[in-house]
C-alpha positions as CSV (number, residue, x, y, z in Angstrom):
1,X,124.8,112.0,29.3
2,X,121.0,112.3,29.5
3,X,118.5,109.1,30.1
4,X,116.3,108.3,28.1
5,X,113.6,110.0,30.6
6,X,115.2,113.5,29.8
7,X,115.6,113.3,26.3
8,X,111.7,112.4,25.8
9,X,110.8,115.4,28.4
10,X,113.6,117.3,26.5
11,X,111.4,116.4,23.2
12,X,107.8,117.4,24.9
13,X,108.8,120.8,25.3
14,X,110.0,121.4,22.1
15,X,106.7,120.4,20.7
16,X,105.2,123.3,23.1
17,X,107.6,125.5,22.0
18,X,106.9,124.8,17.7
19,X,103.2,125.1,18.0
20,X,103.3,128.3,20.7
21,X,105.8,129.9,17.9
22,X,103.9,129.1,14.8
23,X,100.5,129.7,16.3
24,X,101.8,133.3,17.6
25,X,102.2,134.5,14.0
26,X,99.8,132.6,12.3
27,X,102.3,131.1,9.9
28,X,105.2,128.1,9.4
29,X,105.4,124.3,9.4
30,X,104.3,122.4,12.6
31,X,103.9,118.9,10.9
32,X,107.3,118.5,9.7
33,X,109.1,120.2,12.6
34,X,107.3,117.5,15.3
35,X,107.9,114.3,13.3
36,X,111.9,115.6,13.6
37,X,111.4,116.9,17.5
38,X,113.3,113.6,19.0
39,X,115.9,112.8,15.7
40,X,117.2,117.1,16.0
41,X,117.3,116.5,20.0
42,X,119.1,113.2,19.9
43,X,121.5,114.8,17.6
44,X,122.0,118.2,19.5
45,X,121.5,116.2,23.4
46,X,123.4,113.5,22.9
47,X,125.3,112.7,19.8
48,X,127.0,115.4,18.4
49,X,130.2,117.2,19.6
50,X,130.2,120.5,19.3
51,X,130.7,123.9,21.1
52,X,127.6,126.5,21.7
53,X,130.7,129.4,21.6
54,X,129.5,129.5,18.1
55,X,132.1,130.0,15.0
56,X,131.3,128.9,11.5
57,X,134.3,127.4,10.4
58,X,133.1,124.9,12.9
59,X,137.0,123.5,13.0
60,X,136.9,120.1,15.2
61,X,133.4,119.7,15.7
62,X,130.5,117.6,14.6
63,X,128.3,120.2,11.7
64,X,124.8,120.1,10.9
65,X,122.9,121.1,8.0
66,X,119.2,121.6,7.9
67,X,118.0,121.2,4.6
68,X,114.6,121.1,4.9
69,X,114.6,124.7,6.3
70,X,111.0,125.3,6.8
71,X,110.8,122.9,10.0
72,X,112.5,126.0,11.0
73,X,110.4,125.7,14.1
74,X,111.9,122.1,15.4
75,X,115.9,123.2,14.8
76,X,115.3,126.7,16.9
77,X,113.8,125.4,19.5
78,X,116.5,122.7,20.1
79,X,119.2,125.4,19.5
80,X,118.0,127.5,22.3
81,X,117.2,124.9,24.6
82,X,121.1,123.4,23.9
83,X,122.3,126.9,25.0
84,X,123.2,128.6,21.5
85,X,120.7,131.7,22.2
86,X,118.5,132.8,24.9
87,X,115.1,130.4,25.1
88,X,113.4,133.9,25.5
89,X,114.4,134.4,21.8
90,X,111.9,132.1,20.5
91,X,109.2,134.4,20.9
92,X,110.6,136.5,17.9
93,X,110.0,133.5,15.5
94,X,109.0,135.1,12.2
95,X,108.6,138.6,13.6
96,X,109.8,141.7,12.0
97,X,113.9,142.5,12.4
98,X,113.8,139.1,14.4
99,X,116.8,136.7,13.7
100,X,114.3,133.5,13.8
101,X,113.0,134.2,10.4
102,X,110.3,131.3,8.7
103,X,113.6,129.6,6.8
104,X,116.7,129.9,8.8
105,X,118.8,133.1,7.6
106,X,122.6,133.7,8.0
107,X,122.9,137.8,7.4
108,X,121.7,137.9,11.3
109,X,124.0,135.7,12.4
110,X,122.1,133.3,15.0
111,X,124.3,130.8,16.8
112,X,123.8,127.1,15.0
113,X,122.9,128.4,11.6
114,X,125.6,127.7,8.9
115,X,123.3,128.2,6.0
116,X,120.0,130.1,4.8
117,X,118.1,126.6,3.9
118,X,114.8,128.1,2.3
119,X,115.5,126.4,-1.3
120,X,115.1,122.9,-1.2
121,X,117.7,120.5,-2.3
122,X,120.3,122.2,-1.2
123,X,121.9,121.1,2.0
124,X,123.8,118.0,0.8
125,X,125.9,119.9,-1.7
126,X,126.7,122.6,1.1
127,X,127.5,119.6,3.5
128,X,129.6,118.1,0.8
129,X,131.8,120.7,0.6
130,X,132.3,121.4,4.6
131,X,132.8,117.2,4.6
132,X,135.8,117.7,2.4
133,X,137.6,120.5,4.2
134,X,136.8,118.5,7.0
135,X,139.3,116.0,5.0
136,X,141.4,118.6,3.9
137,X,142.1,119.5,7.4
138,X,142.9,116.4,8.8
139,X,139.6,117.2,11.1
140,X,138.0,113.9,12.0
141,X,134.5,114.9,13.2
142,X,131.0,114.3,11.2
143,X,128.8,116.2,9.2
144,X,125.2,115.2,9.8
145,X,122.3,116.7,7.5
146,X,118.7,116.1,7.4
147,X,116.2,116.4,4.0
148,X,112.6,115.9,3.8
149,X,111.5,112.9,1.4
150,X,109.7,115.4,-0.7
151,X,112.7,117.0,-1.0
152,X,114.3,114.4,-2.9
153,X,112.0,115.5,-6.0
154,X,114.9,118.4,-6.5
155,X,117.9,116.8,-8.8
156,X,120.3,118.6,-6.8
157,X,120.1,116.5,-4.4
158,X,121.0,113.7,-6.8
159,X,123.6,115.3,-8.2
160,X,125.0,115.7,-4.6
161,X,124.4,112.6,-3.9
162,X,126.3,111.2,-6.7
163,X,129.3,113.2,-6.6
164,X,129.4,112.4,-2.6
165,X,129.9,108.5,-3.3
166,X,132.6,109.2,-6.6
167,X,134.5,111.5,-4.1
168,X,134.2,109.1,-1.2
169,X,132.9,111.5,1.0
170,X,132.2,109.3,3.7
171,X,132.5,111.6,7.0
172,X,128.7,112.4,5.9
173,X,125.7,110.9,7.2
174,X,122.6,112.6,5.3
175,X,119.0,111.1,7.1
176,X,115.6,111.5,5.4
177,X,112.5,112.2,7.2
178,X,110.3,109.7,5.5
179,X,106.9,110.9,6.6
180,X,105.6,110.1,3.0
181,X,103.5,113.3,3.0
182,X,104.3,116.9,1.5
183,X,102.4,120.2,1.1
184,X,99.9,118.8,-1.5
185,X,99.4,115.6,-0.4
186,X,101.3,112.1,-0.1
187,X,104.9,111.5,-1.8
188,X,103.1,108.7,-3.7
189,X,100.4,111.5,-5.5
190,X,102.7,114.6,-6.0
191,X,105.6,112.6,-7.3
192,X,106.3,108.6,-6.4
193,X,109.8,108.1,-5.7
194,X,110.1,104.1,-5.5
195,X,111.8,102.9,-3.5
196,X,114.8,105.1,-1.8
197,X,116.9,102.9,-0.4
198,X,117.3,101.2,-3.7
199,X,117.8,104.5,-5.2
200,X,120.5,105.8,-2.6
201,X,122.6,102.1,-2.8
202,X,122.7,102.5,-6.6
203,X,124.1,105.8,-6.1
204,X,127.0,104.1,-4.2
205,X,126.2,105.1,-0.5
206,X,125.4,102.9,2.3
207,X,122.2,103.1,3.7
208,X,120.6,101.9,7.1
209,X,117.0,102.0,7.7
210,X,115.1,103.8,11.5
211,X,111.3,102.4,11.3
212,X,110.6,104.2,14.5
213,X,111.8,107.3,13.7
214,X,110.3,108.8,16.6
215,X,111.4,106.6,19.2
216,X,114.2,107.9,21.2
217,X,116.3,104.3,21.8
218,X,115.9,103.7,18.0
219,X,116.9,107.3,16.8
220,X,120.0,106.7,19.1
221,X,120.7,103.2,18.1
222,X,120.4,104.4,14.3
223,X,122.7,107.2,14.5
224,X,125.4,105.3,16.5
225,X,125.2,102.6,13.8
226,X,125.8,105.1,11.0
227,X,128.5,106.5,12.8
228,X,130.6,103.6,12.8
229,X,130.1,102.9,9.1
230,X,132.1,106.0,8.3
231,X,135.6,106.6,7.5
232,X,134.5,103.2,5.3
233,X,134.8,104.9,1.6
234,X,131.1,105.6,1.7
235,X,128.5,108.6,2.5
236,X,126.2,107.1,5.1
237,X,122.3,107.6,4.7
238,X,119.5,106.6,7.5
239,X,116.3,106.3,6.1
240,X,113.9,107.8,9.1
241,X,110.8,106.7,8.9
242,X,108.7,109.2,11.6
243,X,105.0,110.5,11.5
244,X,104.3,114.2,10.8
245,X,103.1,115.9,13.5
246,X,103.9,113.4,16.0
247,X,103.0,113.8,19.9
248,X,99.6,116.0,19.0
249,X,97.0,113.5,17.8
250,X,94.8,115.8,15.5
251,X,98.0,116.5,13.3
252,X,98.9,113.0,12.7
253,X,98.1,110.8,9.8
254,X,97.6,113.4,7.3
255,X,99.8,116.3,5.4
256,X,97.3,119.1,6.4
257,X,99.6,120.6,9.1
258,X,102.5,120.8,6.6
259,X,102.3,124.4,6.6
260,X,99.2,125.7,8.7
261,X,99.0,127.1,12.5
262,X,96.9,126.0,14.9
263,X,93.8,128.6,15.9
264,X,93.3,129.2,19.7
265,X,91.5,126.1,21.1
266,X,94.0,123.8,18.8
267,X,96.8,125.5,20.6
268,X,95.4,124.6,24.0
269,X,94.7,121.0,23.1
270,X,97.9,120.5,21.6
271,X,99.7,121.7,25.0
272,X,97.8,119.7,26.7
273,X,98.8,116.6,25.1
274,X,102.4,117.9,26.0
275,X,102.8,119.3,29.4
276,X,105.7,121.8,30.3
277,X,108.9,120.4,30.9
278,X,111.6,122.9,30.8
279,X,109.7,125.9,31.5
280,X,107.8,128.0,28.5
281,X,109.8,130.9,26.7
């Protein structure tokens, strides 16, 4: 099991590895991708049982769905670095005929990727469904998903989200990345939501609440707490609260690295901030 100490050095490279891969192409989401760098390597380092001989029936193993597919970036970085492809693949990232497109794709079939998530909203229903043949077949491991609060303005998701708790689909924890920002600006100006955790608890689920959604102890306590409120009748939701762009100071506190890459000297100081730990692709 790795200490604390690894999963933070663990983190720092993939933050060198999501702005080296966006800022190669000149394209994709770094924002997004580092305020999830510790919650998708706590999930993929420690939590989650699963196997990296890749099958996607995924029978008797934890599942994870990325909904929010354009933090692309983030979720390849960790797969290669958890041993699902080589690390050398990540300089392909949104190249021609490369199997790391901008959304994650399934017609290439990369190990880790269960769905094409380019449309937003719909990863719960898709995580629904595996949840219940989960059920069905008397397999007792968890289906994890992640969402972007922006993406909560799609009313799939609240379809999903209602039929999860009528169903009792509780072997599904669903966490939002509550950065409070989107493409054009806060949550608050593009479309205010209120308050989510009153909105998820009238929709029947049970939800816990991560204010330092980028702090490795926390992400770790949060996620072992929601584990143990499943098999309860419930879905489970964690309400993340992180910072996009986290770990490279000039991309935090604002939603203008939602979708832009950084130019040559912005590459350089954002490495710097995050010196190699695992060695570069």
């Amino acid at each position: 099991m790795p200490t604390t100490q690894q999963l933070q050095e663990f983190t720092q490279q993939v933050r060198r590895d999501i702005v080296r891969m966006v800022h190669a192409v000149n394209s994709g989401h770094p924002g997004g991708s580092l305020g999830c760098a510790e919650f998708i390597t706590c999930l993929y380092q420690e939590v989650m049982e699963y196997s990296t001989d890749f099958k996607m029936d995924g029978n008797n193993e934890d599942l994870f769905f990325l909904s929010n597919g354009h933090i692309s970036p983030v979720f390849y970085s960790v797969l290669a670095h958890s041993g699902f492809f080589p690390v050398a693949e990540l300089a392909t990232f949104r190249k021609l005929n490369t199997r790391l497109q901008g959304h994650p794709t399934t017609h290439d079939h990369l190990p880790g990727i269960r769905i094409a998530s380019g449309s937003l909203g719909q990863g719960m229903s898709v995580a629904i469904g595996a949840a219940q043949a989960k059920k069905l077949n008397q397999d007792d491991k968890i289906v994890y998903t992640l969402h972007g609060d922006g993406e909560l303005q799609e009313g799939q998701i609240w379809e999903a989200a209602m039929y999860a708790s009528a169903k009792k689909v509780d072997n599904l924890i669903s966490t939002i990345d509550v950065n409070e920002k989107q493409i054009d600006g806060t949550t608050d100006q593009v479309l205010a939501m209120g308050s989510l955790k009153a909105k998820f608890e009238a929709f029947g689920w049970d939800v816990l609440e991560v204010k330092e959604g980028n702090n490795i102890e926390a992400i770790l306590s949060g996620l072992a707490d929601a584990k143990s409120r499943t098999g309860k009748g419930k879905p489970v939701c964690i309400l993340l609260y992180t910072e996009m762009g986290n770990g490279i100071d000039f991309m935090m506190n604002t939603h203008a690295w939602h979708g832009k890459a950084p130019n040559d000297a912005q590459l350089a100081e954002s490495l710097a901030q995050n010196p190699e730990t695992l060695g570069d692709y």
